[in-house]
Biotite code that builds the C-alpha atoms (Angstrom):
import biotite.structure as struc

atoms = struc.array([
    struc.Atom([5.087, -5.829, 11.041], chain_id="A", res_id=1, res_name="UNK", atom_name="CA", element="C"),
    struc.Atom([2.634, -4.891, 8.919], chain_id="A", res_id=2, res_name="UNK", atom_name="CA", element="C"),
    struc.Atom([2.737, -1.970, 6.135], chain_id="A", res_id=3, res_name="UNK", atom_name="CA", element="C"),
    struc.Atom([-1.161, -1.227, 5.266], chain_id="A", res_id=4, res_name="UNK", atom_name="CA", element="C"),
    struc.Atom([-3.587, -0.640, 8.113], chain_id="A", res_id=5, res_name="UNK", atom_name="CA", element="C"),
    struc.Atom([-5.324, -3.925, 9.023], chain_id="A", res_id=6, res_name="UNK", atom_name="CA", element="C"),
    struc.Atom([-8.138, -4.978, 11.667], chain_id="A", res_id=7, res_name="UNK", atom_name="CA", element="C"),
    struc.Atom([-6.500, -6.439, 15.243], chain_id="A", res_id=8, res_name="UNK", atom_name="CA", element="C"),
    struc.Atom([-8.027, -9.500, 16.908], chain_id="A", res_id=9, res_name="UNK", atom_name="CA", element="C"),
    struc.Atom([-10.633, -7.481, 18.714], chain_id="A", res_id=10, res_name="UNK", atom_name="CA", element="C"),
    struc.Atom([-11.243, -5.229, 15.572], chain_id="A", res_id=11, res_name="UNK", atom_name="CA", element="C"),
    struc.Atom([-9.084, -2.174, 16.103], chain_id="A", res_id=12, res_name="UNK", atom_name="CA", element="C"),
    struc.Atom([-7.594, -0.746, 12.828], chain_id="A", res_id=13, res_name="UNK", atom_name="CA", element="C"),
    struc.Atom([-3.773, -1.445, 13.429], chain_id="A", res_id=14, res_name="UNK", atom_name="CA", element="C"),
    struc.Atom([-0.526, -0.345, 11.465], chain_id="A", res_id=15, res_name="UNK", atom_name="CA", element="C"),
    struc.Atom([3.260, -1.440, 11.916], chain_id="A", res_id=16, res_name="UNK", atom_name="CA", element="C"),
    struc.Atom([3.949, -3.476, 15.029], chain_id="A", res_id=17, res_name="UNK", atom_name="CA", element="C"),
    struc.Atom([0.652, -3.621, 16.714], chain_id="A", res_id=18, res_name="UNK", atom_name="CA", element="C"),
    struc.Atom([-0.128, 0.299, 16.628], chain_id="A", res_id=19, res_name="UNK", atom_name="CA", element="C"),
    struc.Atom([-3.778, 1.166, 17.403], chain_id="A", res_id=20, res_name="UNK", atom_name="CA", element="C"),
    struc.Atom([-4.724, 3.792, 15.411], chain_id="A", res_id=21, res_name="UNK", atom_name="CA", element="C"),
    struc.Atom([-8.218, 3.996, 16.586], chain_id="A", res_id=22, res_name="UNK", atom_name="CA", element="C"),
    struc.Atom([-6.814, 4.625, 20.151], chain_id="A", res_id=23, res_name="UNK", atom_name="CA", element="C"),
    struc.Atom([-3.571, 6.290, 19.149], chain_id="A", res_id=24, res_name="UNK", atom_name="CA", element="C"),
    struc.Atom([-3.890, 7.666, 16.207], chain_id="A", res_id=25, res_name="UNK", atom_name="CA", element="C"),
    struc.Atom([-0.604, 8.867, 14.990], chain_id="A", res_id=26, res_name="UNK", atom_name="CA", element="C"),
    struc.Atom([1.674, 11.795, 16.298], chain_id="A", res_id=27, res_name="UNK", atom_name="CA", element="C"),
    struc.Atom([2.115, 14.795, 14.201], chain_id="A", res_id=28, res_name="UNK", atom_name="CA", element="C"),
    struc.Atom([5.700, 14.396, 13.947], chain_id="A", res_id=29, res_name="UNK", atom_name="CA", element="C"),
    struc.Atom([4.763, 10.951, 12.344], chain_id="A", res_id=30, res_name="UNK", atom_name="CA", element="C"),
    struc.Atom([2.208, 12.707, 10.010], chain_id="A", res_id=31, res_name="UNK", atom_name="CA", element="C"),
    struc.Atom([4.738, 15.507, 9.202], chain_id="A", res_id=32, res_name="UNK", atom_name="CA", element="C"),
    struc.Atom([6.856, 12.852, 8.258], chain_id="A", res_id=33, res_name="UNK", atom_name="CA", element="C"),
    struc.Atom([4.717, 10.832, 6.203], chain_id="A", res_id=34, res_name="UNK", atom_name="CA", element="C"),
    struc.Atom([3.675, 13.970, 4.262], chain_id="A", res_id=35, res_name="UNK", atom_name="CA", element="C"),
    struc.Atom([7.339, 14.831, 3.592], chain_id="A", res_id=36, res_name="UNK", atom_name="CA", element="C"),
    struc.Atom([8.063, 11.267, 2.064], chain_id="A", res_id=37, res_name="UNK", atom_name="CA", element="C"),
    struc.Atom([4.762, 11.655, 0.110], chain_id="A", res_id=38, res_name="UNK", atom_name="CA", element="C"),
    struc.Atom([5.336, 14.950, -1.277], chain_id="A", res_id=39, res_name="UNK", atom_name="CA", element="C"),
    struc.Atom([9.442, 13.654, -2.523], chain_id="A", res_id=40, res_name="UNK", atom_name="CA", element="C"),
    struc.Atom([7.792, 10.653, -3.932], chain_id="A", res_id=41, res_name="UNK", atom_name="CA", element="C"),
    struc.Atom([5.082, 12.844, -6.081], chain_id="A", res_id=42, res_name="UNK", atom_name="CA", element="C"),
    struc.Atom([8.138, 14.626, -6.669], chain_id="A", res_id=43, res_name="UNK", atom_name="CA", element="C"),
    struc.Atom([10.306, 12.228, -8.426], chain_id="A", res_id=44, res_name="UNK", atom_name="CA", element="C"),
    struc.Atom([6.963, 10.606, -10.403], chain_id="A", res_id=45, res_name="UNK", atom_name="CA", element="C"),
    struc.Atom([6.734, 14.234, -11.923], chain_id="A", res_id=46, res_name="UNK", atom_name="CA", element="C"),
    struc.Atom([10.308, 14.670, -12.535], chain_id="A", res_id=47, res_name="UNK", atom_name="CA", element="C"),
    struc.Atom([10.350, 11.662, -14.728], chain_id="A", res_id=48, res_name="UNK", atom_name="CA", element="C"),
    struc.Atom([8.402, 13.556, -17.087], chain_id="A", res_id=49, res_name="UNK", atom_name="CA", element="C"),
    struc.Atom([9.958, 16.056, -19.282], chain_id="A", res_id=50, res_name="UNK", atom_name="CA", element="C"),
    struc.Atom([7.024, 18.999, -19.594], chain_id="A", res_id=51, res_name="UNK", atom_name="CA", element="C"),
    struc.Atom([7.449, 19.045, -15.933], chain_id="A", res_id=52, res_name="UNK", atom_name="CA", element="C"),
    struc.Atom([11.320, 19.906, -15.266], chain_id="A", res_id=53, res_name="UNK", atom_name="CA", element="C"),
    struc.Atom([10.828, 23.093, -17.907], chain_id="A", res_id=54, res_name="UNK", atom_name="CA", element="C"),
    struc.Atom([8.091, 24.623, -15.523], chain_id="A", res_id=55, res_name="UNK", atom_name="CA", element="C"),
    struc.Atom([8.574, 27.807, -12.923], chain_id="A", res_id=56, res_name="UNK", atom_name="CA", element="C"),
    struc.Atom([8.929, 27.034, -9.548], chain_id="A", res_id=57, res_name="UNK", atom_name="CA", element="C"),
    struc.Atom([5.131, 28.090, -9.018], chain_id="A", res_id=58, res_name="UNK", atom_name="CA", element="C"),
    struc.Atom([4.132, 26.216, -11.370], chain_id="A", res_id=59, res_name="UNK", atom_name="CA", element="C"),
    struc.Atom([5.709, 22.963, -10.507], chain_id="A", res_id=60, res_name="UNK", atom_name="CA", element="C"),
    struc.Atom([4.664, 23.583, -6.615], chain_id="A", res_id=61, res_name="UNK", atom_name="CA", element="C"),
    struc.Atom([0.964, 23.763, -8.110], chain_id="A", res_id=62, res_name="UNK", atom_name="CA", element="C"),
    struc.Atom([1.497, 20.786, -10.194], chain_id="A", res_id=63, res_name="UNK", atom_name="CA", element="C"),
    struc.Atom([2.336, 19.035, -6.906], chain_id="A", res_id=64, res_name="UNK", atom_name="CA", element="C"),
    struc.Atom([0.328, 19.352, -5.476], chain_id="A", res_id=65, res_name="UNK", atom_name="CA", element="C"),
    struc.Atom([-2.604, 18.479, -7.811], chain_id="A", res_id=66, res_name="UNK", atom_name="CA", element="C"),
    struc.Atom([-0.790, 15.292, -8.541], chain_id="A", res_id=67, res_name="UNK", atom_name="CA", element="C"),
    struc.Atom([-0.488, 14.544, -4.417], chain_id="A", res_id=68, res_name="UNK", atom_name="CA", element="C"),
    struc.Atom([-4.683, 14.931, -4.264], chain_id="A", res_id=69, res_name="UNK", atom_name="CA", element="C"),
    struc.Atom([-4.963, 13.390, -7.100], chain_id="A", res_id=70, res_name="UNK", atom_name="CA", element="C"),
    struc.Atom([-2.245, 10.267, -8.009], chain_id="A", res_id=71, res_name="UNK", atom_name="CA", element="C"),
    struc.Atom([0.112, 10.420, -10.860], chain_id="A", res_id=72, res_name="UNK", atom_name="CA", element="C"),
    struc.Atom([-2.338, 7.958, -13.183], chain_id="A", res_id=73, res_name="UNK", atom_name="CA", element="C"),
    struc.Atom([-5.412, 10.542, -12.186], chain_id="A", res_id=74, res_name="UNK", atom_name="CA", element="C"),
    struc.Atom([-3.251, 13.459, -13.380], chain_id="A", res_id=75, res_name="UNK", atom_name="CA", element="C"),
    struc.Atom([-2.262, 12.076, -16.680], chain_id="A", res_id=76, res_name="UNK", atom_name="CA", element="C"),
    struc.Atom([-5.795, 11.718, -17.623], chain_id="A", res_id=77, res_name="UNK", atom_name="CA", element="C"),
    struc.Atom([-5.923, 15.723, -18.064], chain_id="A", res_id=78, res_name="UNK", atom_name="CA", element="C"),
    struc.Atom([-4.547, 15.241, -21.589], chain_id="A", res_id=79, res_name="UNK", atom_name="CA", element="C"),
    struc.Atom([-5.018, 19.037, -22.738], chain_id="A", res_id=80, res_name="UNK", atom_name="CA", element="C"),
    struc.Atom([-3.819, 20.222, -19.434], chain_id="A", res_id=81, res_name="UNK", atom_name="CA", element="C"),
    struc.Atom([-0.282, 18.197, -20.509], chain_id="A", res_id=82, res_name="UNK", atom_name="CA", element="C"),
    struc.Atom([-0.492, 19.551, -24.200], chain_id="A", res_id=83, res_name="UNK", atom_name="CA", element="C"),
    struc.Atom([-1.070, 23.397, -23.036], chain_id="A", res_id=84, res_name="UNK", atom_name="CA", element="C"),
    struc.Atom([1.922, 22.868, -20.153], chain_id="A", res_id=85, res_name="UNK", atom_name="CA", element="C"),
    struc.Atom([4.130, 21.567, -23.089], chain_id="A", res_id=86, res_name="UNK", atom_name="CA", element="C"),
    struc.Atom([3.554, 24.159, -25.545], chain_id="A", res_id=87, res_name="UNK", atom_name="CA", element="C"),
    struc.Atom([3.344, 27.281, -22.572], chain_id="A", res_id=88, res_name="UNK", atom_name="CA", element="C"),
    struc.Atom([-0.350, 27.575, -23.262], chain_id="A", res_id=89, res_name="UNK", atom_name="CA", element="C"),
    struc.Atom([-0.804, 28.767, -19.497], chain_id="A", res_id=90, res_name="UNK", atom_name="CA", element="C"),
    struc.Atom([-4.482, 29.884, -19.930], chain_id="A", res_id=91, res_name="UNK", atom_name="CA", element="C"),
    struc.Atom([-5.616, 26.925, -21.565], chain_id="A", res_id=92, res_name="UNK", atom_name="CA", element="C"),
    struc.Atom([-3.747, 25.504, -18.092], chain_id="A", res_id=93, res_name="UNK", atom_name="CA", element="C"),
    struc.Atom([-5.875, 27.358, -15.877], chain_id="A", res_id=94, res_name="UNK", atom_name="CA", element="C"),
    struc.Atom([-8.817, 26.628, -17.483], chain_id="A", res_id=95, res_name="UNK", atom_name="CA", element="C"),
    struc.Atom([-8.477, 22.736, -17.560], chain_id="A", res_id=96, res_name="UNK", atom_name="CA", element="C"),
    struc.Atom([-7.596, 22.682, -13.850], chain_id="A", res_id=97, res_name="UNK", atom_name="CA", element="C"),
    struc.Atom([-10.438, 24.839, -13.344], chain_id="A", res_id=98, res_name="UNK", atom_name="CA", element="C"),
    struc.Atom([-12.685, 23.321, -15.530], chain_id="A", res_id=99, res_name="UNK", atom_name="CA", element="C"),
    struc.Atom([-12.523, 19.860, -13.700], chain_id="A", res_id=100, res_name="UNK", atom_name="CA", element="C"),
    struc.Atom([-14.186, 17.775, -10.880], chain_id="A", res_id=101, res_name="UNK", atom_name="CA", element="C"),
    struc.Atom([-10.414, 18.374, -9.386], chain_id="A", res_id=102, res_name="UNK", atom_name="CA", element="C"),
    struc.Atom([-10.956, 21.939, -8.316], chain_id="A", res_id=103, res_name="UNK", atom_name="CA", element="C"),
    struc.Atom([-14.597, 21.292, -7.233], chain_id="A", res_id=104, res_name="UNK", atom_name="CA", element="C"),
    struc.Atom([-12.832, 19.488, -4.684], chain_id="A", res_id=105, res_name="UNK", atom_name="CA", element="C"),
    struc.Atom([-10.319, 22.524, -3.522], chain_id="A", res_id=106, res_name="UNK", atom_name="CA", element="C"),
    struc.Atom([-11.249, 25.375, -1.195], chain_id="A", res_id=107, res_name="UNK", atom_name="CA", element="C"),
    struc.Atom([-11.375, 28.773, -2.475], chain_id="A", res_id=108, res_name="UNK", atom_name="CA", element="C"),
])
């Protein structure tokens, strides 16, 4: 068994116990899954942080999502962001999300 994809003997990219993704690809029950344990696992890296717990609903569902896209370390690195979330400075929020290569990415 093998955890991260790798190339077979005759090149195919493989996962697990011989599973051909090239041919196969994955099922979407699989991929439903693996985006349910990805989204509890961004979860519980954000919970670990204070600022985060105090946030709406909304807010934290936004947060997750920006952190999923992005990784944890990647988030941190929007300093300001942090300091505005702590304080309640919601507009100054906005406007560092917005204001970053991060939403350039997102569709409007």
């Amino acid at each position: 068994m093998r955890l991260m994809p790798y190339q077979c003997s005759v090149g195919k990219l493989t996962i697990g116990y011989g599973h051909n993704l090239d041919a196969n690809g994955i099922s979407a029950e699989l991929a439903n899954s693996l985006l349910e344990n990805d989204v509890d696992k961004t979860c519980r890296e954000l919970q670990a942080h204070k600022w985060f717990n105090t946030l709406s609903v909304a807010r934290k569902v936004a947060l997750v999502d920006m952190c999923f896209n992005l990784g944890l370390p990647r988030l941190l690195k929007f300093k300001l962001m942090i300091v505005a979330l702590k304080t309640g400075n919601y507009e100054l929020v906005a406007k560092e999300m917005l204001d970053s290569k991060w939403d350039n990415t997102q569709q409007h």
